[in-house]
MARVEX-736250 format. One record per residue (C-alpha): x, y, z; residue in one letter. Coordinates in steps of 0.001 Angstrom, whole numbers, plus 500000, padded with zeros to 6 digits. Layout:
# residues N
XYZA ...
//
This chain:
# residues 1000
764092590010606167X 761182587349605880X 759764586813608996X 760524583185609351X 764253583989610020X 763458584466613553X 767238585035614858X 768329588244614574X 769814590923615819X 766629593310616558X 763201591208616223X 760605593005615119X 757921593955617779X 754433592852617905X 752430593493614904X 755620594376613035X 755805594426608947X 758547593112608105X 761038594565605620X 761283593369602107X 763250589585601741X 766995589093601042X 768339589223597817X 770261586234598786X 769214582646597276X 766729581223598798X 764479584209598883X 762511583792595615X 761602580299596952X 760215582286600413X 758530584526598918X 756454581994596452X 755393580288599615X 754174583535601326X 750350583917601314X 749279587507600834X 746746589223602606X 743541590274601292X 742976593245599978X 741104595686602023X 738186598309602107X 740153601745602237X 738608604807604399X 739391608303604326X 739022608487607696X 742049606416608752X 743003607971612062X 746764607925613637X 747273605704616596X 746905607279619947X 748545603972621929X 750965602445621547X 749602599418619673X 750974597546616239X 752453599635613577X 750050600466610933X 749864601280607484X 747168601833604799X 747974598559603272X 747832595156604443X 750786593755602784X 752559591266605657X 753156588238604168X 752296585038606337X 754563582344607193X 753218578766607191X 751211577541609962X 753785574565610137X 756998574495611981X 758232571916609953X 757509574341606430X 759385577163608110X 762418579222606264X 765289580721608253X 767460579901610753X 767746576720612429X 764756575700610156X 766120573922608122X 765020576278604925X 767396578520603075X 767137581927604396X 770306583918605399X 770603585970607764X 770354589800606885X 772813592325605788X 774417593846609608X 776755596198610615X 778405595249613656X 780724598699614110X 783708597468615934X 786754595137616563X 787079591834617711X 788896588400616755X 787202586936614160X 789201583177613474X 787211581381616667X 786124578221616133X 782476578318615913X 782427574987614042X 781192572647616384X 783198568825615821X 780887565951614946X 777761568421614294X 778843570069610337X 776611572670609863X 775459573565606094X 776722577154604775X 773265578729605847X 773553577464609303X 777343578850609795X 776070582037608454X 773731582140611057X 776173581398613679X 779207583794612564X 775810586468612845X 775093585405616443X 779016585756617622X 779142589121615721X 775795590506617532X 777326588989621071X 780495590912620688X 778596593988619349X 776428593414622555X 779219593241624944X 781416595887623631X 778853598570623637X 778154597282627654X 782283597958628056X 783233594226628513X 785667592460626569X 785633590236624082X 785040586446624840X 788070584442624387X 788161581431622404X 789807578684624221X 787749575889622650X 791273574559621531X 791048572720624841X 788192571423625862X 787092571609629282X 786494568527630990X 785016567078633580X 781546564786634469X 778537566084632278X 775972565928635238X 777876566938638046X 777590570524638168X 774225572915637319X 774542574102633775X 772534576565632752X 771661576866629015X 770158579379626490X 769851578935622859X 768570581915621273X 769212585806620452X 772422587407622649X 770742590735622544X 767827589436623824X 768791587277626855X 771978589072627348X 770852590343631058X 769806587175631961X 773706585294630548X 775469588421632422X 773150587677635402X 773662584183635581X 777498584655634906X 777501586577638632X 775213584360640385X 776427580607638695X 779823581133637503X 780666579360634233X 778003577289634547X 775502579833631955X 776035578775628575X 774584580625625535X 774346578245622207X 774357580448619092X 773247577095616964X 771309574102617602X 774399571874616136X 776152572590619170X 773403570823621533X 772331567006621216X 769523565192622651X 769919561721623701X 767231559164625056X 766896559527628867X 767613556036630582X 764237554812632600X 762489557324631263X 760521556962628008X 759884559527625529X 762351561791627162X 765229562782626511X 768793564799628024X 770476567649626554X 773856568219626082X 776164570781625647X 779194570350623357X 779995573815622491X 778894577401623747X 780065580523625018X 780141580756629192X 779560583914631187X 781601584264634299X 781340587285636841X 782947590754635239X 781488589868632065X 783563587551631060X 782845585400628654X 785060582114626838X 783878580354623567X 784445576482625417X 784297573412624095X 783065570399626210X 784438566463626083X 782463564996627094X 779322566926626327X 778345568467629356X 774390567690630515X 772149570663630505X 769823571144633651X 767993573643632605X 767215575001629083X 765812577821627698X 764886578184623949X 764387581808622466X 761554580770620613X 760394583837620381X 757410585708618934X 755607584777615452X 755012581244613857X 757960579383615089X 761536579350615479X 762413576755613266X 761999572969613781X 765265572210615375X 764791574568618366X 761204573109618762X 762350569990618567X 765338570466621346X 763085571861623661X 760449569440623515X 760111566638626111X 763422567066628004X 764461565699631235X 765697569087632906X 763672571919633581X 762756573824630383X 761429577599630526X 759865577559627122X 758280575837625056X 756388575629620892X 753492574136622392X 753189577170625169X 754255579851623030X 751626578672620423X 749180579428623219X 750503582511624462X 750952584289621239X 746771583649620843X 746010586936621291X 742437585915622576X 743185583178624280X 745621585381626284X 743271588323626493X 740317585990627689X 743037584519630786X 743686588468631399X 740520589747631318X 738946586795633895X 741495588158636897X 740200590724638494X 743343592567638770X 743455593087635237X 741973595402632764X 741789595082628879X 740629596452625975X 736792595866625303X 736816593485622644X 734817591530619936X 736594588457619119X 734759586366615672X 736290582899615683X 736594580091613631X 736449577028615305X 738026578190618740X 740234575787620221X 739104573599623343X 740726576628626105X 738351579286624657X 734841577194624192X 732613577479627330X 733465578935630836X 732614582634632030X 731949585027630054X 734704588266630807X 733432591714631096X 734121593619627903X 734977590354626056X 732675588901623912X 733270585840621823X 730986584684618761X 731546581096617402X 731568581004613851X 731119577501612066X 731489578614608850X 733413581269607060X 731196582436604308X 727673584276605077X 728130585590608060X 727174589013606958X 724415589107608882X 725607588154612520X 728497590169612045X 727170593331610869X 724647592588614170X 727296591778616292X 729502595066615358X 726703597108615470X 726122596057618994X 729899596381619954X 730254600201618419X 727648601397620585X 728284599255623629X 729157601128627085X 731881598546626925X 733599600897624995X 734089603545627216X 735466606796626123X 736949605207623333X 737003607044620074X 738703604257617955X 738645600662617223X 741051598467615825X 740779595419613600X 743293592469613716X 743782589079613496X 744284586655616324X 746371583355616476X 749976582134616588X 750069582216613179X 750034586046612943X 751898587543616051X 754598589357614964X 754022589686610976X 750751591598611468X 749414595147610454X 746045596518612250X 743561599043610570X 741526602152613115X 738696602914612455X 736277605758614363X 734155604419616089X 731373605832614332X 731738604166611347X 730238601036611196X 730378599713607738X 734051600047606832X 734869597938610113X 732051594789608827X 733989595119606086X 737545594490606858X 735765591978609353X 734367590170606922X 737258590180604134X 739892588681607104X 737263585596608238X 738060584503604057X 741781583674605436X 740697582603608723X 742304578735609491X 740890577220611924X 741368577708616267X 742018581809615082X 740036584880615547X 739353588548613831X 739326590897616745X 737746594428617277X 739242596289619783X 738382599848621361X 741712601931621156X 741457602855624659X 742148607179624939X 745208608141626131X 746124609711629819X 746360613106629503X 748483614192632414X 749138615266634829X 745239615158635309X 742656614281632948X 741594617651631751X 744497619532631694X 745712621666628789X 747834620116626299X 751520621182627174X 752982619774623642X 752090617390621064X 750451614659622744X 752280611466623502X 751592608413624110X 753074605953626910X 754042602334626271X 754628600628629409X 756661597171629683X 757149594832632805X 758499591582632804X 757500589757635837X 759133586055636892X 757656583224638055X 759383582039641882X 759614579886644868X 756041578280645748X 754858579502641557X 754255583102643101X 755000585579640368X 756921588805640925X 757305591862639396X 761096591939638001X 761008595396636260X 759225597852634281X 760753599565631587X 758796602384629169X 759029603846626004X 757467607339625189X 756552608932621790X 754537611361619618X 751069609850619657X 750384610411616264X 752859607840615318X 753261604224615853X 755411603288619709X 757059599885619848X 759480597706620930X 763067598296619305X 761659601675617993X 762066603767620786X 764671604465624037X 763535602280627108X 763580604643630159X 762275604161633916X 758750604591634819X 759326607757636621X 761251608804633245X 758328608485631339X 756345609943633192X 757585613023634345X 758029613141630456X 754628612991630166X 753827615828632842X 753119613522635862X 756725613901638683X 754736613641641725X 756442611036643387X 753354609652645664X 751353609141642314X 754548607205640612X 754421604791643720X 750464603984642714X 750923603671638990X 753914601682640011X 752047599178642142X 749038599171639607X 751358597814637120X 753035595593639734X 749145593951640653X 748283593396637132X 751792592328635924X 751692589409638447X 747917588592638291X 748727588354634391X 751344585646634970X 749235583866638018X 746750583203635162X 749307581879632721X 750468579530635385X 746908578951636460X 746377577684633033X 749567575515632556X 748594573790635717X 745346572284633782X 747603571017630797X 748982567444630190X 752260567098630280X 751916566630626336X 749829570152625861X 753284571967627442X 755709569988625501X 757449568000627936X 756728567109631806X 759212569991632839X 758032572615630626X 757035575671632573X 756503579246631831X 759199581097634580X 758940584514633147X 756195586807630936X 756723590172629701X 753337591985629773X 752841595471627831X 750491597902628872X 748907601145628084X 747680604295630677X 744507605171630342X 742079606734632658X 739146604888633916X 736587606704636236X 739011609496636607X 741466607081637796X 744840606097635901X 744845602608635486X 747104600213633474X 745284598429630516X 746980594936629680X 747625594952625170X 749566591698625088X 751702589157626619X 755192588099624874X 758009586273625745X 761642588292624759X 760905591684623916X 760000593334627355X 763126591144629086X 765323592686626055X 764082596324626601X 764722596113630384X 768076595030629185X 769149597754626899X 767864600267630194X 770320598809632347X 772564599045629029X 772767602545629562X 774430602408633018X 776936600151631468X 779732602666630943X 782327602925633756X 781897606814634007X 778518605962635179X 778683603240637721X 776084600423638267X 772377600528637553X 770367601720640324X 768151599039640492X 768824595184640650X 768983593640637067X 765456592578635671X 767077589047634915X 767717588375639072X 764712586573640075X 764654584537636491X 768121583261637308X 767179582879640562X 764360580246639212X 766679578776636668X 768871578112639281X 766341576289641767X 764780574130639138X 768300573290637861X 768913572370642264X 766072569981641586X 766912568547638270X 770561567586639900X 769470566272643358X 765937564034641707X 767244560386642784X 770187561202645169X 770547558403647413X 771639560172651153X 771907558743654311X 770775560970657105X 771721561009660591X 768643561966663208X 765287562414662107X 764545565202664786X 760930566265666759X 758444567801665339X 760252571083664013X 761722569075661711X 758306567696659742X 759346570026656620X 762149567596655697X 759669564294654818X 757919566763652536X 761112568403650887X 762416565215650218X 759571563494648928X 759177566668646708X 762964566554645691X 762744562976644627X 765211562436647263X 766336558989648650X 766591559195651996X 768121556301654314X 767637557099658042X 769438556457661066X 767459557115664125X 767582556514667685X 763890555777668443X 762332552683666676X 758875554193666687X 759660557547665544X 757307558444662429X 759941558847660302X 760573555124660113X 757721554691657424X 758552557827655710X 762126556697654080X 763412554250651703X 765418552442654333X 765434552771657895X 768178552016660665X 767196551455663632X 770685552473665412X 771256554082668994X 773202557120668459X 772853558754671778X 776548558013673400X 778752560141672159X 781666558760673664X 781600555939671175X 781532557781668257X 784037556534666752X 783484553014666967X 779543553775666131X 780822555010662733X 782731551936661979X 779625549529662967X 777317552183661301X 779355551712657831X 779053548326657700X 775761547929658389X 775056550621655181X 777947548048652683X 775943545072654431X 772385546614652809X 774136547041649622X 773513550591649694X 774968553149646778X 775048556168648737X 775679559868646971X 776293561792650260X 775511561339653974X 774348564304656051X 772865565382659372X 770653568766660630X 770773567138664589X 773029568654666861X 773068565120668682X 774653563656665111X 776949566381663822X 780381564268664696X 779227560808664037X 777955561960660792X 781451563800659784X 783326560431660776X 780608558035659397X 781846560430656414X 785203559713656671X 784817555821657180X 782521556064653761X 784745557793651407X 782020560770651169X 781902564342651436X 782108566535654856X 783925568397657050X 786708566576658679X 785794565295661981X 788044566826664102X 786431570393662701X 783160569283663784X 784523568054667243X 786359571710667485X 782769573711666552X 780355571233668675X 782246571835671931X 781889575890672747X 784562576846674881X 786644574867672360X 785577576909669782X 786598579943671422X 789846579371672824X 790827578067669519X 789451581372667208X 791118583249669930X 794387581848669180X 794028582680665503X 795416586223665092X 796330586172661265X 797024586758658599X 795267587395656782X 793406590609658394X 790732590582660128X 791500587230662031X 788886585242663563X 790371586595667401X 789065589919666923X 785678588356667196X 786335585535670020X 785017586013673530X 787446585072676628X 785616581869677821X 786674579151680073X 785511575046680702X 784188573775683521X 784082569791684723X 784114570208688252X 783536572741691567X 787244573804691582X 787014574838687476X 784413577291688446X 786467579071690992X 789296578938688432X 787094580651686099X 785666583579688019X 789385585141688323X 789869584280684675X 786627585717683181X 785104589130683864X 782013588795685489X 778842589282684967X 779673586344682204X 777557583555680676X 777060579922681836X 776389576907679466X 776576573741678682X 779450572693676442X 777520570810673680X 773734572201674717X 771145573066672437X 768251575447672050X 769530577721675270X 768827574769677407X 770697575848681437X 771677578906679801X 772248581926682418X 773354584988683442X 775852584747686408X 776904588716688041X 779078586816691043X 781152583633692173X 777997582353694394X 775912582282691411X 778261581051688867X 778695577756691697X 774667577776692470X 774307577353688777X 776773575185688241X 775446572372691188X 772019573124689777X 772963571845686220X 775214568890687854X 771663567823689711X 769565567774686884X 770563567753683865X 772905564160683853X 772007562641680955X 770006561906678031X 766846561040679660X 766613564008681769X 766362565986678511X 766887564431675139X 767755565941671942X 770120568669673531X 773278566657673826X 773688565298677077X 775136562291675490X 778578564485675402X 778174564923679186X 776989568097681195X 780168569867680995X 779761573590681115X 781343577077680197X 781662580425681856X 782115583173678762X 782040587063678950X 778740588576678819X 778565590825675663X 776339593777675524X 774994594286672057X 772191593248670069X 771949589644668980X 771626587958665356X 771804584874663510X 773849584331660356X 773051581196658542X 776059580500655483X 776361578079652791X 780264577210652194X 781234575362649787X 785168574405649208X 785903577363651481X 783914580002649724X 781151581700650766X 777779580976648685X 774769582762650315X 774418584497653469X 771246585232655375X 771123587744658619X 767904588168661015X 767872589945664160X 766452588987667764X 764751590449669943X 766289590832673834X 766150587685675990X 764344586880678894X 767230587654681598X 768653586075683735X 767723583088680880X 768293583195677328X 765597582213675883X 764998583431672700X 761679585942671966X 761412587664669188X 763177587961665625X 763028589815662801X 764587589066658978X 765632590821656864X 768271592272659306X 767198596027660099X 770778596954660119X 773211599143658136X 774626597458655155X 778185598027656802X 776777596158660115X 775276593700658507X 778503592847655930X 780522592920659764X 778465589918660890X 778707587798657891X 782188588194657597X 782508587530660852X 780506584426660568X 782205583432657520X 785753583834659363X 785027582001662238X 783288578912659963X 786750579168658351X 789012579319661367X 787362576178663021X 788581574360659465X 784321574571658233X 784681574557654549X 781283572556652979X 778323572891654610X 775340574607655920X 776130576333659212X 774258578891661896X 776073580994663666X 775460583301666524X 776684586760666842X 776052589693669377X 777184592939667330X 778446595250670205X 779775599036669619X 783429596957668899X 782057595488666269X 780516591300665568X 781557588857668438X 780883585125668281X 778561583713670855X 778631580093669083X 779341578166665904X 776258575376665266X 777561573186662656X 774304573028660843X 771458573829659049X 769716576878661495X 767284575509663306X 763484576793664949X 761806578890662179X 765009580149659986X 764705577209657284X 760899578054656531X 761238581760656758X 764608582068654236X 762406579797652301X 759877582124652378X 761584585277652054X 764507584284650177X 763336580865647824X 766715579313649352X 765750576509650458X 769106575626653493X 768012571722653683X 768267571567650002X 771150573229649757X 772855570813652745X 772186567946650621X 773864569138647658X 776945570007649612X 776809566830651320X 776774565166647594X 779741567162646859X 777923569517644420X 778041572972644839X 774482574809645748X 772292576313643095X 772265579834644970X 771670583242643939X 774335585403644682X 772678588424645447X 769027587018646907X 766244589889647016X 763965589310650160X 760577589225648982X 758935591276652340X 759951591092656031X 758742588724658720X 758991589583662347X 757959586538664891X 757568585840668817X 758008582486670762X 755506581136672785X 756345579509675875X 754450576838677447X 755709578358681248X 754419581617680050X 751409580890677533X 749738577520678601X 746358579326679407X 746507580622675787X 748165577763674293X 744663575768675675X 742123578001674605X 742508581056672574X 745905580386671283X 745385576717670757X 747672574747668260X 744077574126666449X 743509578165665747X 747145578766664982X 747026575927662707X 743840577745661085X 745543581217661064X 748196579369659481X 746322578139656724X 744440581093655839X 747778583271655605X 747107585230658931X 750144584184660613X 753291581718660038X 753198579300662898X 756544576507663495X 755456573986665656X 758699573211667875X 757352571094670545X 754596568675670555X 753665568343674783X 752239571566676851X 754718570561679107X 756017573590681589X 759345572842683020X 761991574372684639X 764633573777681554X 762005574662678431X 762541574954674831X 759944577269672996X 757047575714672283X 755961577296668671X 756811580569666687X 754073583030665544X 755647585268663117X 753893588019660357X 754450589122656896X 754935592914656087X 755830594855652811X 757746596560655735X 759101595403659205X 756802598383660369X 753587596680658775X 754972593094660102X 755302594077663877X 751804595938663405X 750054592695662247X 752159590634664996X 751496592944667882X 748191593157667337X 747565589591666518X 749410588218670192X 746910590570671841X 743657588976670526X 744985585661670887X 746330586237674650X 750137586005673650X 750906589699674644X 750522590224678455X 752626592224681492X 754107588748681892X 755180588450678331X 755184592096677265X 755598591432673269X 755933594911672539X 759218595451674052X 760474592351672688X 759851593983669366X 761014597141670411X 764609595942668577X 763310596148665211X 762308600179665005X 
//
């Protein structure tokens, strides 16, 4: 098959030669246009590959494709290549309707297509799913931009992970293309020179591997896109041209995989991080593009500028000479010579050479600069030796083989990369090891193959790869950042995942990963056909998470952003200080925020599109606040998308400000029924089923008190020792342990004195009164479970643990997330979370709720209709890449969250709180908010500022969170402990260590 019919069912790997053309038309045509390769000194001394590098072969006989995307053959090109001869063993319905209505495509293209649907049923049967069912007879409608819509156009073996991974985590909403005539770009209003994409046909995944051929009226609007454009010259002009300056987030690009199939250009990023090793190499280039002039010069890498191609004899004969006997070269016994450039990746053969022999590789050096174009590069390499293991040294137990070791790492929240998976492939070493020509298999497969099953030296290859993987894609990312908008094809082109291959070699007697090349498809498709092999049903799920998991994951952010870029919301409260991080989201989001706040002066005011100055302190006037509020927003002419609130002071208003505005949210009364605590209680208490387990089983006997008499009512009612509270308090504000009647009425006369009103301390809800609660006290150890709902169903779930409280208070000290618990415990408390959201009528949103999980099982302390508050936003951020104030917005526009289902923390944090009554003396000197800040900045610690004034009172909130990062909670308390002892935090008054003591 000529290499410019770049669909197909198995793409040839790097370096690949490509079979002989079709017989079909078309072919004689391709085949004219091909430019041979020179012809080449021969050697006797040709020596088998020891790595596993490009094929080879004593001839050079790959013919080239044009250098033009708009000359290329093949599919989707526009030229007249067919696809090639397949066999598709199987059964499956073959009149669909792949014909897309309003887009004819010519016989070529339909060929094409009918290939595509054959491979994609070939793909799914051998994974023991069904078929996809064609129901394209009627078209599913519905508004094109209303709903994330993730797209793919390109091979279904190769992104078939990441469409069965996407069905799971976004149901329906992935959508693999299997021809460009079934996607349309159309000018983007207010925005010149881009353009929207949009869907009118394509086959949607759906959890179970399901899968329906849909059509779409009207077309529905892509946000996000990714093009399989694959390795070698280009995939054609069309899917160039679709992925080229497009308004939704785009994960490819011909402009970036033009630069990342330069060989030296990528070798040059690789070899500049540190964390990297490659092959020494000689690069001679003509002309080098703008990237490659200048800069540092890499270690093993050396580049010669050539301005001409003809008598250069001289230099390079010198500059070979040099390179052969170079300690660069290490214990390498071979060399390889290749060509460099986009033009040749993928439809190029490589000659070895021993080292020793000098002429034959000036040669072969100097017959490839005569077909040199310009910006590309002839290349000698050093063939680096393989490991021998299990130690360098040892005798050979078999024929010697080499290792070929694949990991596709993805780019995530905050453009951090992360290793995904590694996948190998092992082989005799005397004969060429690629992709697609051997078995994928783990990396403790291959090598305990290879003689080396010690499980300790596993983990450090492991992590070896895992370091250079990610520095390899920091540097591709490091590099996009300095391009123009125009270099990466559009403003939201980024690279969000690299595959990086890598040989073993040993380096100073110590194994280290050597970085060959960089592609795009091939590694993700390898890692797919390993987890292929744990498709059958005899053998249960793969034992690992899918390599496609954190790609979707960042398909499924950017395609958040793309949706929510312009939203108009109104927003209740603008909060203290803790709440700083939302003026940044949303100026990041390209959100439109109109604010409603309380305090005139608050620094907020200058931070939003509108603001509204509005008093919404009395609660008791709620109602008639929301009818005054929603004219006010019709008299300012404003075109809201969704109203929302994260205050606890706002939560009702906001639901019936809602209600007046014909926009989405909870219904007010459920709101009213989840603000007020002993409400909440007595109501989930009532709710005994079905269906099974009803929210009572996880209710605590509680009981309101207004006046003296109540609390003598409520000492006979509730078991003592028991809980007082305020009904509609905030941040464990007059929170106490009570063991006897006297106490439970000191307390209460205590609160009644001084805590009135709003003034005496604002923000916790005093507005609602100072009503109070007396509730069981719960043994057990506590946790917070923040959900996103939408319509009733549960979206995400997050679970941390804290540390004990401060008795007879509550306030909180310590927490750790991830959860340390059992999988079984920690499924308990979100279902229990998720049951008592439901039973309070909570069906959209973004709620925290509180849970002690006792030897009984979860029971609810409260419900807090809203986003979690202290440090839980930043740290699922961080942990997680959810971000829960993004999220609340969407729901609050009545679009359902961009989530992963299944989201992999990315380490553990463990934190402390530091209280002003307890830490002022540190909080003023050694502890100051100055050096926290500076710890903060320099990655030492996570600090959330909570409160601005070292003010000690009797009813205090914390004053900041410290909190460290571990690869293990272990590692994270470590840091933490030791860090609250230099800086004064950790004392016999404040005795951090035991507050930890939860997380062992």
């Amino acid at each position: 098959m000529p290499q410019s019919l770049l669909y197909k069912a198995a793409p040839l790997g790097p370096g690949a030669v490509p079979p002989p053309p079709p017989s079909p038309a078309g072919s004689a045509e391709l085949l004219l246009r091909s430019r041979p390769l020179p012809t080449l000194p021969k050697t006797h001394h040709f020596c088998p590959a020891q790595l596993s590098l490009d094929p080879l072969g004593p001839e050079w006989d790959c013919p080239l494709g044009s250098k033009d995307l708009e000359e290329e053959e093949g599919p989707w090109g526009g030229g007249s290549g067919l696809p090639p001869p397949a066999y598709f063993p199987g059964s499956w319905r073959h009149d669909v309707g792949l014909d897309c209505k309003g887009s004819p495509e010519g016989a070529d293209a339909q060929a094409w297509t009918v290939y595509f649907y054959s491979l994609l049923q070939s793909c799914l049967q051998q994974a023991g799913l069904p078929e996809t069912q064609d129901r394209s007879h009627v078209p599913r409608t519905g508004c094109p931009g209303a709903e994330v819509t993730l797209c793919i156009l390109g091979s279904p073996s190769t992104f078939l992970s990441v469409l069965l991974e996407a069905g799971v985590q976004s149901p329906g909403n992935m959508l693999l293309c299997l021809s460009p005539a079934w996607l349309t770009k159309v000018p983007a209003p207010g925005q010149p020179g881009e353009a929207a994409l949009l869907v009118s046909k394509a086959v949607s995944f759906h959890p179970g591997g399901l899968t329906f051929l849909d059509d779409f009226v009207p077309a529905r609007r892509a946000t996000y896109f990714l093009a399989g454009l694959g390795l070698g010259p280009g995939w054609g002009r069309e899917a160039a041209e679709l992925a080229r300056d497009l308004t939704c987030p785009t994960g490819a690009s011909a402009e970036l995989a033009r630069l990342l199939e330069d060989r030296l250009l990528t070798r040059r990023l690789l070899a500049q991080q540190g964390d990297v090793a490659v092959p020494a190499t000689l690069a001679f280039t003509y002309k080098p593009p703008a990237l490659l002039r200048g800069g540092d010069a890499s270690p093993g890498l050396r580049l010669v500028e050539l301005n001409g191609k003809e008598g250069q004899e001289t230099l390079v004969k010198e500059e070979v000479g040099a390179f052969l006997h170079s300690e660069a070269l290490g214990d390498a016994l071979q060399v390889a010579v290749k060509l460099s450039g986009w033009r040749w990746r993928g439809r190029q053969a490589l000659r070895l050479y021993p080292r020793a022999e000098q002429g034959p590789v000036v040669d072969t050096v100097l017959a490839l600069l005569e077909k040199l174009e310009e910006e590309e590069s002839v290349l000698v390499e050093a063939v680096c030796p393989p490991a021998r293991l299990p130690f360098p040294g040892s005798p050979p137990t078999g024929p010697e083989l080499a290792l070929r070791i694949c990991a596709v790492v993805c780019r995530t929240q905050g453009d951090r990369p992360l290793l995904s998976k590694v996948v190998c492939s092992v082989g005799r070493g005397d004969r060429p090891l690629r992709h697609q020509s051997s078995l994928p298999r783990t990396l403790q497969a291959a090598l305990a193959q290879c003689g080396l099953a010690e499980a300790s030296q596993v983990a450090i290859v492991r992590q070896r790869v895992k370091a250079a993987a990610e520095a390899a894609l920091a540097a591709v990312l490091t590099l996009e950042a300095g391009l123009s908008a125009e270099q990466r094809g559009g403003r939201q082109v980024r690279t969000d995942f690299l595959g990086v291959d890598f040989a073993l070699t040993v380096a100073g007697r110590t194994l280290t990963p050597v970085a060959l090349e960089v592609n795009g498809g091939l590694c993700l498709e390898a890692c797919g056909a390993l987890e292929g092999l744990w498709a059958s049903q005899h053998l249960g799920l793969a034992a690992e998470e899918a390599a496609a998991a954190p790609l979707v994951e960042t398909m499924l952010r950017r395609s958040a952003r793309c949706l929510m870029e312009g939203k108009q919301l109104l927003l209740l409260g603008a909060g203290g200080v803790s709440k700083k991080f939302v003026w940044e989201a949303a100026r990041d989001y390209g959100l439109k925020i109109h604010l409603v706040e309380s305090d005139p002066n608050h620094f907020a005011s200058q931070l939003v599109q509108t603001f509204i100055h509005f008093d919404v302190t009395e609660h008791r006037r709620d109602e008639e606040n929301a009818r005054v509020l929603a004219e006010l927003v019709r008299a300012r002419g404003l075109q809201l998308d969704g109203c929302f609130s994260y205050w606890d002071d706002c939560l009702v208003l906001t639901a019936l400000l809602c209600q007046e505005l014909g926009l989405p949210c909870n219904p007010p009364a459920a709101m009213r029924l989840a603000k007020q605590k002993s409400r909440t209680q007595l109501h989930l208490l009532c709710r005994r089923g079905p269906p099974w387990p009803a929210p009572s089983l996880y209710a605590v006997p509680c009981c309101p008190l207004e006046s003296e008499a109540d609390v003598d009512r409520a000492v006979r009612q509730v078991p003592l020792p028991g809980v007082m509270k305020l009904e509609f308090g905030a941040g464990a504000v007059g929170v106490r342990l009570v063991k006897d009647a006297s106490q439970c009425r000191e307390h209460f006369s205590r609160i009644a004195r001084d805590l009135q009103g709003e003034a005496d301390h604002p923000g916790i809800g005093l507005g609602w009164g100072n009503a109070m609660l007396l509730m069981e006290f719960i043994e057990g150890t506590e946790h917070d479970v923040d959900l996103v709902l939408f319509g009733g169903r549960l979206l995400a779930a997050f679970v941390s643990d804290n540390g004990p409280t401060r008795l007879p208070g509550f306030t909180e000290t310590a927490a750790c997330m991830p959860t340390g618990l059992a999988p079984e415990q920690e499924a308990q408390l979100v279902q229990a979370a998720f049951r008592c959201c439901l039973g309070c009528g909570l069906l959209d949103g973004v709620f925290n709720v509180e849970l002690k999980l006792t030897g009984a099982g979860p029971r609810l302390i409260e419900i807090n209709p809203r986003m979690g508050g202290f440090y839980l936003r930043d740290w699922i951020l961080e942990l997680y890449g959810v971000d829960l104030l993004l999220a609340a917005a969407m729901v609050a526009c009545g679009l359902r969250p961009a989530l992963p289902a299944h989201p992999r923390a990315r380490g553990h944090l463990v934190g402390v709180m530091c209280l002003v009554s307890q830490h002022l003396q540190a909080l003023s000197s050694t502890a100051s908010p100055e050096t926290l800040q500076a710890l903060h900045d320099q990655g030492l610690l996570r600090l959330n500022l909570l409160e601005e004034a070292l003010v000690p009172g009797e009813y205090e909130e914390p004053y900041c969170s410290v909190a460290c990062a571990g690869s293990s909670p272990a590692e994270a308390r470590h840091r933490l402990l030791g860090l609250c002892q230099g800086l004064g935090i950790d004392g016999p008054h404040y005795p951090v260590a035991y507050f930890l003591s939860h997380f062992k």
